[in-house]
LOROPA-776047 format. One record per atom (N, C-alpha, C): atom name; residue number from 0; x, y, z; residue in three letters. Coordinates in Angstrom, 2 decimals. Layout:
LOROPA-776047
(rec CA NUM (X Y Z) ALA)
...
END
This chain:
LOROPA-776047
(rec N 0 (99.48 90.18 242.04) UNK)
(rec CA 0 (100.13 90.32 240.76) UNK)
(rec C 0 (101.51 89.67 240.85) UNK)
(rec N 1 (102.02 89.12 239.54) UNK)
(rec CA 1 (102.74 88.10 239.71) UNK)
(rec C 1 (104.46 88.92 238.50) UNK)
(rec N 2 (105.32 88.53 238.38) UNK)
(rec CA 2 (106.03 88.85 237.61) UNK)
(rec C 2 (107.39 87.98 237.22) UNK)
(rec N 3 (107.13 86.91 236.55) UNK)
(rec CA 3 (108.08 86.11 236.37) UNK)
(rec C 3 (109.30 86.40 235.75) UNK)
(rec N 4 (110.71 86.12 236.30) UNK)
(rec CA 4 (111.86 85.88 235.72) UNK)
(rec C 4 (112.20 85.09 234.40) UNK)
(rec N 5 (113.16 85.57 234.17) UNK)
(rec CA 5 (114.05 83.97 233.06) UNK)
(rec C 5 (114.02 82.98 233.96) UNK)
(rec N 6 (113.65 81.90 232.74) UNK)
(rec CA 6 (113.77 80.32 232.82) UNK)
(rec C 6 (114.79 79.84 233.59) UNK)
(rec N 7 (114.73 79.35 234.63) UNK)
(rec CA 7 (116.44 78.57 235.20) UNK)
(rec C 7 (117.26 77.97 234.04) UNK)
(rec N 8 (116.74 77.53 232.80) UNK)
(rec CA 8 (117.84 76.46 231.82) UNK)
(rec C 8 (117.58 75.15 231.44) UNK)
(rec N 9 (116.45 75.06 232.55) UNK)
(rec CA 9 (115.66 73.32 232.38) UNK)
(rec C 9 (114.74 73.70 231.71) UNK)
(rec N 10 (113.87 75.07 231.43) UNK)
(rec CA 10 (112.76 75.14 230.73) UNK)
(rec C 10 (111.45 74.93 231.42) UNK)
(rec N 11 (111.78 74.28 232.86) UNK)
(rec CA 11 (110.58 73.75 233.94) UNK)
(rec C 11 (110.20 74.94 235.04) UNK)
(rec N 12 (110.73 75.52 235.12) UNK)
(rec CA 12 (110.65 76.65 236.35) UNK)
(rec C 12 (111.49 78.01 236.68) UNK)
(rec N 13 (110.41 78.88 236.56) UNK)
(rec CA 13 (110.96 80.46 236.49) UNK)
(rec C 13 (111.65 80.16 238.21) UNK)
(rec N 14 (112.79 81.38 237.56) UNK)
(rec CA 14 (114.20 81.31 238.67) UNK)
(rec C 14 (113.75 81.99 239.54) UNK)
(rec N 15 (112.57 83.09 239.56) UNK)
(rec CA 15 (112.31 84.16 240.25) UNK)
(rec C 15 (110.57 84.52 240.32) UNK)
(rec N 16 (109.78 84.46 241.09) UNK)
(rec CA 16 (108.40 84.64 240.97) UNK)
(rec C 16 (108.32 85.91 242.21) UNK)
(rec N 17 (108.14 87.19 241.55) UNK)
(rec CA 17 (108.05 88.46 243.00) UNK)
(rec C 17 (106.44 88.77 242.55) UNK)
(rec N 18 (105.98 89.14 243.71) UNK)
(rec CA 18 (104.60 89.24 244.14) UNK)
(rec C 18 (104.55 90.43 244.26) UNK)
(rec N 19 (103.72 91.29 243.50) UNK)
(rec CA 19 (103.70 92.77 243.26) UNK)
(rec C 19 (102.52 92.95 244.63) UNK)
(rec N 20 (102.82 94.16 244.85) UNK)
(rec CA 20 (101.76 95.17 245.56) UNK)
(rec C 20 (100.66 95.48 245.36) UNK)
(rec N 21 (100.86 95.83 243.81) UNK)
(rec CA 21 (99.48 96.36 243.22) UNK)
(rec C 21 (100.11 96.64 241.71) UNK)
(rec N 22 (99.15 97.20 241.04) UNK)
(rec CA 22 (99.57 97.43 239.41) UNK)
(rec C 22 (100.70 97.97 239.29) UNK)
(rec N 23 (101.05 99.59 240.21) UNK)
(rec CA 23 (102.01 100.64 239.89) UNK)
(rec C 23 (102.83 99.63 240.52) UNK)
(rec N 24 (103.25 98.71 241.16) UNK)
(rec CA 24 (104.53 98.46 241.87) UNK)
(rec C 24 (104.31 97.31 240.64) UNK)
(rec N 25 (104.11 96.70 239.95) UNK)
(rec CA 25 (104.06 95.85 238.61) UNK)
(rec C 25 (104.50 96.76 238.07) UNK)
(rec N 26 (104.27 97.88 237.21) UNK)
(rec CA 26 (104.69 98.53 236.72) UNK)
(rec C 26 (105.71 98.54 236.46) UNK)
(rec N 27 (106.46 99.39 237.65) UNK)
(rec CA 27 (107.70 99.93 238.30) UNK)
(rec C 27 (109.19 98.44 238.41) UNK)
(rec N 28 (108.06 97.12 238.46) UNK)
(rec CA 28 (109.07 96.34 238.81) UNK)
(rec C 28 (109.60 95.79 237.37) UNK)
(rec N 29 (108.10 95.57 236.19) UNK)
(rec CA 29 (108.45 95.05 234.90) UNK)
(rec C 29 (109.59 96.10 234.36) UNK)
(rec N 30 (109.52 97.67 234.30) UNK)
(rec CA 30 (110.24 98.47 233.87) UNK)
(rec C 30 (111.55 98.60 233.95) UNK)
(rec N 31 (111.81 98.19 235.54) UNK)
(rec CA 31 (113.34 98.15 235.58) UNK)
(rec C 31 (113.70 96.74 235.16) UNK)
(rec N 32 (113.14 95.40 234.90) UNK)
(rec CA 32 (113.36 94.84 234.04) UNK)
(rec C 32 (113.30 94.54 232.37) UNK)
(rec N 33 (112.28 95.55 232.01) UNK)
(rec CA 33 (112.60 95.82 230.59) UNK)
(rec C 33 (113.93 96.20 230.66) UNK)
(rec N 34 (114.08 97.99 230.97) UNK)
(rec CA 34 (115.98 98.63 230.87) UNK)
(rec C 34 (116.65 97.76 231.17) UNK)
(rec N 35 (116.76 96.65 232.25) UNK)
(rec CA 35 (117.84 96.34 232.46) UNK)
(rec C 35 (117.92 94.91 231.36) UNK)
(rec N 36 (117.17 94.27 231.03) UNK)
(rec CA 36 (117.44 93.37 229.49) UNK)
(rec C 36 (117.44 93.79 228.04) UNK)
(rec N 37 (116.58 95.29 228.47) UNK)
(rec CA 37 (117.25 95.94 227.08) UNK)
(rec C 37 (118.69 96.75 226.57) UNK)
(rec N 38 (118.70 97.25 228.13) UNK)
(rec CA 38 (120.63 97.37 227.89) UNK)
(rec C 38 (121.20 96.62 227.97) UNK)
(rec N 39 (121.24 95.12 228.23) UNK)
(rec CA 39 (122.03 94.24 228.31) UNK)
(rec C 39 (122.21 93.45 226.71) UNK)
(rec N 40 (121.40 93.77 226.21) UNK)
(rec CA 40 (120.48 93.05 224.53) UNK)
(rec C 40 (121.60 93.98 223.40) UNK)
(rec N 41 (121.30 95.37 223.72) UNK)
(rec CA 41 (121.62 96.30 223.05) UNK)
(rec C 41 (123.56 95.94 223.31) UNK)
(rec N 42 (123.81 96.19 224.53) UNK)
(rec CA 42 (125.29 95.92 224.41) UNK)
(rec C 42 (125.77 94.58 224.10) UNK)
(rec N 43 (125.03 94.05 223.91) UNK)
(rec CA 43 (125.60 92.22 223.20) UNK)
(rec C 43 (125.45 92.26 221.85) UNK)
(rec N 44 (124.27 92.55 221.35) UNK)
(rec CA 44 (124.12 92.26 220.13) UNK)
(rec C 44 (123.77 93.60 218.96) UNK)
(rec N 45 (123.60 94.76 220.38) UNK)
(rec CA 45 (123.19 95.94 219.11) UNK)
(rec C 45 (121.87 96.31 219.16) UNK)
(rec N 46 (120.93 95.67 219.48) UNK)
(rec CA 46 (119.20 95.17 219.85) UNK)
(rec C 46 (118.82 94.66 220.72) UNK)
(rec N 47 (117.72 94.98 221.17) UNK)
(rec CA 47 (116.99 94.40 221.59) UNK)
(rec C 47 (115.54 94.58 221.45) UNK)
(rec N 48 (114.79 92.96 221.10) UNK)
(rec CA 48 (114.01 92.97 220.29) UNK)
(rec C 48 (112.74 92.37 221.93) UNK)
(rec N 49 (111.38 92.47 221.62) UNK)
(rec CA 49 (110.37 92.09 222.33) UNK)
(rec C 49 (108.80 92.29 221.39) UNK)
(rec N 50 (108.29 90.97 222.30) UNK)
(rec CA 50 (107.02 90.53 221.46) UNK)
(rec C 50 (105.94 91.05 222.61) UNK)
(rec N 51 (105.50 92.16 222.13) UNK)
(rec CA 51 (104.31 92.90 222.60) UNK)
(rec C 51 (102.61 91.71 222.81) UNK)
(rec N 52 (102.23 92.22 223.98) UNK)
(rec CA 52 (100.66 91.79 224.04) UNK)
(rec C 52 (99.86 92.91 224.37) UNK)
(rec N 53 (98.35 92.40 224.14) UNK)
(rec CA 53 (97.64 93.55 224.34) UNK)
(rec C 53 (97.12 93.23 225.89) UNK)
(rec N 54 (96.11 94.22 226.60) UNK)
(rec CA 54 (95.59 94.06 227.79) UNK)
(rec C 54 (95.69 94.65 229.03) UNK)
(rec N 55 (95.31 93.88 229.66) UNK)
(rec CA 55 (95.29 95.65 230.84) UNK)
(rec C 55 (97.09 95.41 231.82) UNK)
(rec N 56 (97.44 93.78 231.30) UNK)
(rec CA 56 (99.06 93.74 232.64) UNK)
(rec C 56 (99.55 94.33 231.67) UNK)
(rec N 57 (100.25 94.05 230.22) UNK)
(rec CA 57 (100.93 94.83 229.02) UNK)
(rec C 57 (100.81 95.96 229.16) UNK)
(rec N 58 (99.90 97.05 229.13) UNK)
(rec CA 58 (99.21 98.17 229.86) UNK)
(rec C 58 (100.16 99.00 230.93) UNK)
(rec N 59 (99.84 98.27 232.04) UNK)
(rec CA 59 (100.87 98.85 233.23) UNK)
(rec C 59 (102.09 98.78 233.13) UNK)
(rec N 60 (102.88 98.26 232.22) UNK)
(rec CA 60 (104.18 98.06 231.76) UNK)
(rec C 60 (104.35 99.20 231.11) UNK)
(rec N 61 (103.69 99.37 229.68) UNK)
(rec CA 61 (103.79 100.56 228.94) UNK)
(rec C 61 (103.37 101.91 229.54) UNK)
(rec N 62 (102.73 102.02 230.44) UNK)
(rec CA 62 (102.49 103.17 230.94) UNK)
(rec C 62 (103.38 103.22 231.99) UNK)
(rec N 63 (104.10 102.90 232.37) UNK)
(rec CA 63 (105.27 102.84 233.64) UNK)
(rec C 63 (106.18 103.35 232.64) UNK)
(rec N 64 (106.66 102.81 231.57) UNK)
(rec CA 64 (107.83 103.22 230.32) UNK)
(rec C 64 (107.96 104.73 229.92) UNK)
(rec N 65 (106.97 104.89 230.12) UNK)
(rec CA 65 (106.84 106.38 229.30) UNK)
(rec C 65 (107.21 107.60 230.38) UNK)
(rec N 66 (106.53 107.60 231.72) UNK)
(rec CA 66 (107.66 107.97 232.90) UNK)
(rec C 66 (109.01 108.48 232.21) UNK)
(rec N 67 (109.16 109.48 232.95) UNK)
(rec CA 67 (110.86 109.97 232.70) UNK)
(rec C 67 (111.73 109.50 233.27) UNK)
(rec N 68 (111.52 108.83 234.24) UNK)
(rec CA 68 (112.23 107.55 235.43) UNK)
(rec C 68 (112.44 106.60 234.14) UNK)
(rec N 69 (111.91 106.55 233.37) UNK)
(rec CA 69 (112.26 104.86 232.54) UNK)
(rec C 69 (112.37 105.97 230.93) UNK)
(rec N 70 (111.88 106.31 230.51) UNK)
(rec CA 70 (111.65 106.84 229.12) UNK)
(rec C 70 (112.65 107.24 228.64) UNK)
(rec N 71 (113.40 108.34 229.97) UNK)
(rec CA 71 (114.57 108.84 229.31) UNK)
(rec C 71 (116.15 107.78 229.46) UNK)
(rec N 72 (116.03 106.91 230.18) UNK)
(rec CA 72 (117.30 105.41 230.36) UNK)
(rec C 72 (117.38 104.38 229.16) UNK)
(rec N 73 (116.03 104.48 228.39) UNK)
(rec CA 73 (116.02 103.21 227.77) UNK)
(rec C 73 (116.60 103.64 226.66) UNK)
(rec N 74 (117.59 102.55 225.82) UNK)
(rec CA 74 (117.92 103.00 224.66) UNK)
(rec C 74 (116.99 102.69 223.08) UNK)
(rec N 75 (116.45 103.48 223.53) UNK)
(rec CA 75 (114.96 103.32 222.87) UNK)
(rec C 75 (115.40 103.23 220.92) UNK)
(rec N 76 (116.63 103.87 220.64) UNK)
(rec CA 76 (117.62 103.41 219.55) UNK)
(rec C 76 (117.72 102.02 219.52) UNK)
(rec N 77 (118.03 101.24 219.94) UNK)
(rec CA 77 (118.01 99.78 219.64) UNK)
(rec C 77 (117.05 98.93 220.19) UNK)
(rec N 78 (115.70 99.70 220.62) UNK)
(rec CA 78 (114.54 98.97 220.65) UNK)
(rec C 78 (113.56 97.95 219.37) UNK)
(rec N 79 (113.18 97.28 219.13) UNK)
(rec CA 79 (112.82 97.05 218.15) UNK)
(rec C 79 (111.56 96.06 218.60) UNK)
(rec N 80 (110.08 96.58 218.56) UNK)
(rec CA 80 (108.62 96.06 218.78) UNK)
(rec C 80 (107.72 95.30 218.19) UNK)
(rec N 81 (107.83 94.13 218.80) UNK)
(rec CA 81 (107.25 93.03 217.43) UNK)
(rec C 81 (106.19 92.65 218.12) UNK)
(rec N 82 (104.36 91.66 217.11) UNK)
(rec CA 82 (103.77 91.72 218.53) UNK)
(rec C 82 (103.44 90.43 218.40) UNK)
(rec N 83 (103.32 89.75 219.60) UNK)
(rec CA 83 (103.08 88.39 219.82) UNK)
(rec C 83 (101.53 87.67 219.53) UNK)
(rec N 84 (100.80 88.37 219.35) UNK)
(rec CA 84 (99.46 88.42 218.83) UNK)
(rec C 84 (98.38 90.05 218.44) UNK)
(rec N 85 (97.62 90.00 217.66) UNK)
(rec CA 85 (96.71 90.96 217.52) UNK)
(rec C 85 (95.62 90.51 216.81) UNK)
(rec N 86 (94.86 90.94 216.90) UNK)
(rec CA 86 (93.36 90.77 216.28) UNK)
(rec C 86 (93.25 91.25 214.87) UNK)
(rec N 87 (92.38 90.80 214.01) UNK)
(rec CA 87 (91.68 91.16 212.72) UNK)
(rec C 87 (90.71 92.00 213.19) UNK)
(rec N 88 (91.01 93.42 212.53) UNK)
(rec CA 88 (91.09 95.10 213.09) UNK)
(rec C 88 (91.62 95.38 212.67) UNK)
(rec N 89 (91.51 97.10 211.60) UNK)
(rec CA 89 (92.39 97.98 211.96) UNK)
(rec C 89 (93.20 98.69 213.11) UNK)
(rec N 90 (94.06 99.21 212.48) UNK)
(rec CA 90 (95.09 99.77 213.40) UNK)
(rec C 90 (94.45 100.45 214.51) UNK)
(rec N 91 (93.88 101.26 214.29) UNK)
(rec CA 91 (92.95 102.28 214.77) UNK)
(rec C 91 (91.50 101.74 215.89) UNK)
(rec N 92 (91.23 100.70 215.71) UNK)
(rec CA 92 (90.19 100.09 215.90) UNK)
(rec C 92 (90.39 100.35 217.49) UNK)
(rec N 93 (89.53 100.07 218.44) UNK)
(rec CA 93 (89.66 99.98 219.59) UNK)
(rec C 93 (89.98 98.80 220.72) UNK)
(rec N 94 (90.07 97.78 219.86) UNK)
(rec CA 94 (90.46 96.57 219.94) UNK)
(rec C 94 (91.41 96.05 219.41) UNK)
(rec N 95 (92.08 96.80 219.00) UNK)
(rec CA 95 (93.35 96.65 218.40) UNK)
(rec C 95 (94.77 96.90 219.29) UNK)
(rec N 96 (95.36 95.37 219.05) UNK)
(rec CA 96 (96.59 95.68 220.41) UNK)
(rec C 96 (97.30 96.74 220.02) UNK)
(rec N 97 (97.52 96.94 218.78) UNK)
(rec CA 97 (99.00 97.87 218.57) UNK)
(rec C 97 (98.40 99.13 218.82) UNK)
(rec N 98 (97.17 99.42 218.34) UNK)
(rec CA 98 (96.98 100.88 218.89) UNK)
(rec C 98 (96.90 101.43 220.47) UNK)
(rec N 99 (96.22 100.03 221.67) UNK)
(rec CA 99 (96.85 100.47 222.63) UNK)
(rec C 99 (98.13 100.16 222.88) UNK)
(rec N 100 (99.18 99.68 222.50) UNK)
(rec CA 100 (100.77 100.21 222.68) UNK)
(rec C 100 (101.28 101.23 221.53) UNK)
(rec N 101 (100.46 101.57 220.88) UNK)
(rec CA 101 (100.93 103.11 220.01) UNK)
(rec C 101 (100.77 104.21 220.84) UNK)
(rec N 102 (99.33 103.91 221.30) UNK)
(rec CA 102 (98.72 105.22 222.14) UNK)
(rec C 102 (99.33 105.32 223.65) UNK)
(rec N 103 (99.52 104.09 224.04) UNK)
(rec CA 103 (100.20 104.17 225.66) UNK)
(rec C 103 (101.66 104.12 225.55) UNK)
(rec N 104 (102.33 103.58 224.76) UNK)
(rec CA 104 (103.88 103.65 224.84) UNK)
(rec C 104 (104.46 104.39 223.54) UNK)
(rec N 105 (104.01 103.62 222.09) UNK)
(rec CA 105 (105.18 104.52 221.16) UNK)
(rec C 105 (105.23 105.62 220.72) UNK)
(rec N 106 (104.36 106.38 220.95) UNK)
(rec CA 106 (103.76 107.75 220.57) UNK)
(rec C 106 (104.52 108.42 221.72) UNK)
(rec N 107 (104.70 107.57 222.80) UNK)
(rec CA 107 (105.21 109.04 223.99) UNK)
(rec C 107 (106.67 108.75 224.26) UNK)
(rec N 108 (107.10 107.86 223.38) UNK)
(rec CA 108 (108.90 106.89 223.66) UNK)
(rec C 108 (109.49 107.80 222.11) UNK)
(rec N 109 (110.94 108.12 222.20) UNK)
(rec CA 109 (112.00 108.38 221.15) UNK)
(rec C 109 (111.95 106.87 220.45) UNK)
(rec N 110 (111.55 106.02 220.26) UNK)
(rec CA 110 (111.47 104.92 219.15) UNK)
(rec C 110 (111.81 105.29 217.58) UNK)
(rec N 111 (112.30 104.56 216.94) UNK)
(rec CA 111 (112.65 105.21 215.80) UNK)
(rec C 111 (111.30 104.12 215.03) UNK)
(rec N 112 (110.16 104.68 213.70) UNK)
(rec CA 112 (109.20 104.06 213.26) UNK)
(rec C 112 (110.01 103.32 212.41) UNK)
(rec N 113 (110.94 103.23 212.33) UNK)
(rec CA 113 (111.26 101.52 211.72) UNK)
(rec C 113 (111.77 100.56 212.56) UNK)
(rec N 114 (111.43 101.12 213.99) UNK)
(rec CA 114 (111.65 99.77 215.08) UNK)
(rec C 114 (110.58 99.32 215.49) UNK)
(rec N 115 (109.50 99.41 214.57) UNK)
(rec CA 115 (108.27 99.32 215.42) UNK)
(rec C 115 (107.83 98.38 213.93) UNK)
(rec N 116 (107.22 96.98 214.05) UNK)
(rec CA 116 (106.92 95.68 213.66) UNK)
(rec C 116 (106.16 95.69 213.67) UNK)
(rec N 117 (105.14 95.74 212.91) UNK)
(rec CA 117 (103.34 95.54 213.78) UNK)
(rec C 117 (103.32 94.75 212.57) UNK)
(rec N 118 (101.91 93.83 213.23) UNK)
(rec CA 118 (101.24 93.07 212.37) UNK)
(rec C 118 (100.12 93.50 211.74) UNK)
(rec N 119 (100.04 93.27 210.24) UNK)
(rec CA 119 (98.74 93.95 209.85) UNK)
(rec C 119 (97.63 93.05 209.62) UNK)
(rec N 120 (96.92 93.59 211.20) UNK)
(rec CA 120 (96.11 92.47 211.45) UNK)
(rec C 120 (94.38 92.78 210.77) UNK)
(rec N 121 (94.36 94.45 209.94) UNK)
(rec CA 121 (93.67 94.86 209.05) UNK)
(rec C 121 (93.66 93.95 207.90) UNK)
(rec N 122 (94.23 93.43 207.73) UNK)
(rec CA 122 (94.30 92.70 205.66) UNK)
(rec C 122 (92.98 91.72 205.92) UNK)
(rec N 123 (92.18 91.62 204.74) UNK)
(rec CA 123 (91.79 90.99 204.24) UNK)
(rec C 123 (92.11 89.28 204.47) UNK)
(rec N 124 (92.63 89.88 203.70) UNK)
(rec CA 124 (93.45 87.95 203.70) UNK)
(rec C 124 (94.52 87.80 204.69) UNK)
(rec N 125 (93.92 87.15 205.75) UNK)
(rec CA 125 (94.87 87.17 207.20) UNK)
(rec C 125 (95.48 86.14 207.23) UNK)
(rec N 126 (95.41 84.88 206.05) UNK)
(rec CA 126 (96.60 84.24 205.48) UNK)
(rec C 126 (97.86 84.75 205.22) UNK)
(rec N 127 (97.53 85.78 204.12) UNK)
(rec CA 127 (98.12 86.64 203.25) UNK)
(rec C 127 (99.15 87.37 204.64) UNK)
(rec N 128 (98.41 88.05 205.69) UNK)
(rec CA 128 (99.22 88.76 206.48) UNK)
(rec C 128 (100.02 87.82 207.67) UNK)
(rec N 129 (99.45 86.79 207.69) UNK)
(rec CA 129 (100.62 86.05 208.93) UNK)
(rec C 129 (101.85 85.60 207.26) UNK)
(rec N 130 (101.55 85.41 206.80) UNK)
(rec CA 130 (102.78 85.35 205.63) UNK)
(rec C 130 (103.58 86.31 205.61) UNK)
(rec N 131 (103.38 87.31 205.95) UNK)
(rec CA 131 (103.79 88.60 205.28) UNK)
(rec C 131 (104.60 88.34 207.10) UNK)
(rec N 132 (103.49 88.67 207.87) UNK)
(rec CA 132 (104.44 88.60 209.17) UNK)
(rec C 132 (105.74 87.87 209.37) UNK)
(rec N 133 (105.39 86.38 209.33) UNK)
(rec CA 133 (106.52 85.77 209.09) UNK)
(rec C 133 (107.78 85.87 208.37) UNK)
(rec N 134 (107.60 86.74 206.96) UNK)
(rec CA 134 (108.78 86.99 206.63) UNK)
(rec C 134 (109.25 87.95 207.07) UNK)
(rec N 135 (108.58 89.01 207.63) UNK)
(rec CA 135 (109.47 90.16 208.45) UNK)
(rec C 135 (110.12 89.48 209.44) UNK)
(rec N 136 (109.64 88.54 210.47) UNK)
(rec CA 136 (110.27 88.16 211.36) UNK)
(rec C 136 (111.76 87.29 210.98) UNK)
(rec N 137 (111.55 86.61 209.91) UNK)
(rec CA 137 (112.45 85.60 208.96) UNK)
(rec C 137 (113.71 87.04 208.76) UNK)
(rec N 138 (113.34 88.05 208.13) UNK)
(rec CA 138 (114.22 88.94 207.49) UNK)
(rec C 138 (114.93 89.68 208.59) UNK)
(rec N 139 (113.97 89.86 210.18) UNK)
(rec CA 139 (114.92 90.26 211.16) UNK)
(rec C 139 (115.92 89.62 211.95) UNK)
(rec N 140 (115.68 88.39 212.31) UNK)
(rec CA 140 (115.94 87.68 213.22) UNK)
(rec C 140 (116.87 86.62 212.24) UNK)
(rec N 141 (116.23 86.31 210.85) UNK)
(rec CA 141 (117.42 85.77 209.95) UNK)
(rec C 141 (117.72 84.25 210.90) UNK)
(rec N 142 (116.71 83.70 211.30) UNK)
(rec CA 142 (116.80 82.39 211.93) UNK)
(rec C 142 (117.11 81.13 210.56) UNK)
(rec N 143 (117.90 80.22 210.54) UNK)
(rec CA 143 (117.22 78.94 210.01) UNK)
(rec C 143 (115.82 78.35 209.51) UNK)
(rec N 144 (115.56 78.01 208.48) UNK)
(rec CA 144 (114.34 77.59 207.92) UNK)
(rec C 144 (113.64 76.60 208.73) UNK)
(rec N 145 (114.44 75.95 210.39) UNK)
(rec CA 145 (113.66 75.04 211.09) UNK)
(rec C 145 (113.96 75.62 212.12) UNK)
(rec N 146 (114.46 76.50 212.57) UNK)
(rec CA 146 (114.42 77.40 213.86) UNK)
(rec C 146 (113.24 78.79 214.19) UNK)
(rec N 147 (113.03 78.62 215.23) UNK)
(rec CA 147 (112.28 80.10 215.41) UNK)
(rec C 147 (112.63 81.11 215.64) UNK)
(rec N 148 (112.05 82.38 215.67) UNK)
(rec CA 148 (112.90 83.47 215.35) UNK)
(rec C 148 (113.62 83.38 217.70) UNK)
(rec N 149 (114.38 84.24 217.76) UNK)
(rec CA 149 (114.50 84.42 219.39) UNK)
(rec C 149 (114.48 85.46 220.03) UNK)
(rec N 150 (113.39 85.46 220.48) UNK)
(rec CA 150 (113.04 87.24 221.03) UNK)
(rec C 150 (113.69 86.92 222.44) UNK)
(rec N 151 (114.46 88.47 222.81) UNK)
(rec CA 151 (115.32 88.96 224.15) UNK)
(rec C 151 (114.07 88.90 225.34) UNK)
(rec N 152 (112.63 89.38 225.11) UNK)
(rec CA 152 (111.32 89.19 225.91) UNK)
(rec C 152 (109.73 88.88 225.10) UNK)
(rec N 153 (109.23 88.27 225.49) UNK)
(rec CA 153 (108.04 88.04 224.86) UNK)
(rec C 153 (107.13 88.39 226.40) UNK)
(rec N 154 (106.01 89.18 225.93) UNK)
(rec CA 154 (105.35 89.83 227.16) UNK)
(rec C 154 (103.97 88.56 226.98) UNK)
(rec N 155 (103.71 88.61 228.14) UNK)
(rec CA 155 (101.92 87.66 228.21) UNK)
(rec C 155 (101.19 88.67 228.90) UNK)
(rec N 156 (100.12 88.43 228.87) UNK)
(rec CA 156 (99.34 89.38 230.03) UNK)
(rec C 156 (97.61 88.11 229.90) UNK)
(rec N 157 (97.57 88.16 231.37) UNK)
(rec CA 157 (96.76 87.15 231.69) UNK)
(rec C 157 (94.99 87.64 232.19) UNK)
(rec N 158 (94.25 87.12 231.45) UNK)
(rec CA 158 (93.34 87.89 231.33) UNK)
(rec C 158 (92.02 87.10 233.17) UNK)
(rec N 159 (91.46 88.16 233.71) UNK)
(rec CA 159 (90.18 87.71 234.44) UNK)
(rec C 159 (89.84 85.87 234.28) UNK)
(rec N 160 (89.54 86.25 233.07) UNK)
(rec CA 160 (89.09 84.34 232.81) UNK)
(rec C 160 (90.23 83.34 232.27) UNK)
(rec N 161 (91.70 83.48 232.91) UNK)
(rec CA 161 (92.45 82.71 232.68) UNK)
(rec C 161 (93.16 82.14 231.37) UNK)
(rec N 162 (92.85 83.17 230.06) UNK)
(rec CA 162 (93.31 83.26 229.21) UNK)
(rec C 162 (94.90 84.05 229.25) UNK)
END
């Protein structure tokens, strides 16, 4: 298991690549890097914002969070959960990313429910809802009409078959 750092600045190569043990030491290692870029986020700007994935590495992250070792440090007040992809599904569905990070992290975190972003990847018209997404992201992040929004972390989680 792998756990990459910030970018050196060239954009070509993570500054830091540590080689986990096993899941719980992934866990344990993503966690104290969530707190420590989310207190750093929060005292710069007030926030700190991150783009959720679904899957089983995203998984061991959120279930490491909820721990009282991490649950009770984070300033879960200026958290704010946006997600980097989800499926056409309800919320509820079992295949639905946000419900496993509802059910494994925000349900058991002090989060306030208007820091929590989800995509409604239920609609019908999933035109209609990456529209809708986009302007939430437009209305948070308040980027430029040719800029993208800039999330403090965007999570990946890498699947068996290299997805």
């Amino acid at each position: 298991m792998r756990l990459s750092n910030a970018m050196d600045g060239t954009g070509d190569h993570p500054k830091e690549i540590v080689v986990c043990r096993d899941r719980d030491d992934l866990g344990q290692r993503a966690s104290a890097a969530f707190f420590r870029l989310a207190t750093e986020a929060i005292l710069l700007r007030g926030r700190f914002s991150i783009a959720l994935a679904g899957g089983a590495t995203p998984r061991t992250l959120y279930c490491s969070l909820v721990s009282p070792t991490w649950s009770e440090k984070v300033p879960w007040q200026g958290v704010h959960l946006f997600w980097g992809d989800e499926r056409p599904v309800p919320q509820d569905h079992l295949d639905s990313n946000y419900r496993m990070a509802y059910e494994t992290l925000i349900s058991r975190v002090p989060i306030p429910p208007e820091n929590v972003h989800r995509m409604p990847g239920e609609r019908a018209d999933l035109r209609a809802a990456v529209a809708e997404y986009e302007e939430t992201l437009r209305a948070f992040f308040q980027p430029s009409r040719e800029e993208w929004p800039s999330f403090d972390l965007i999570l990946l989680g890498i699947g068996s078959d290299g997805h």
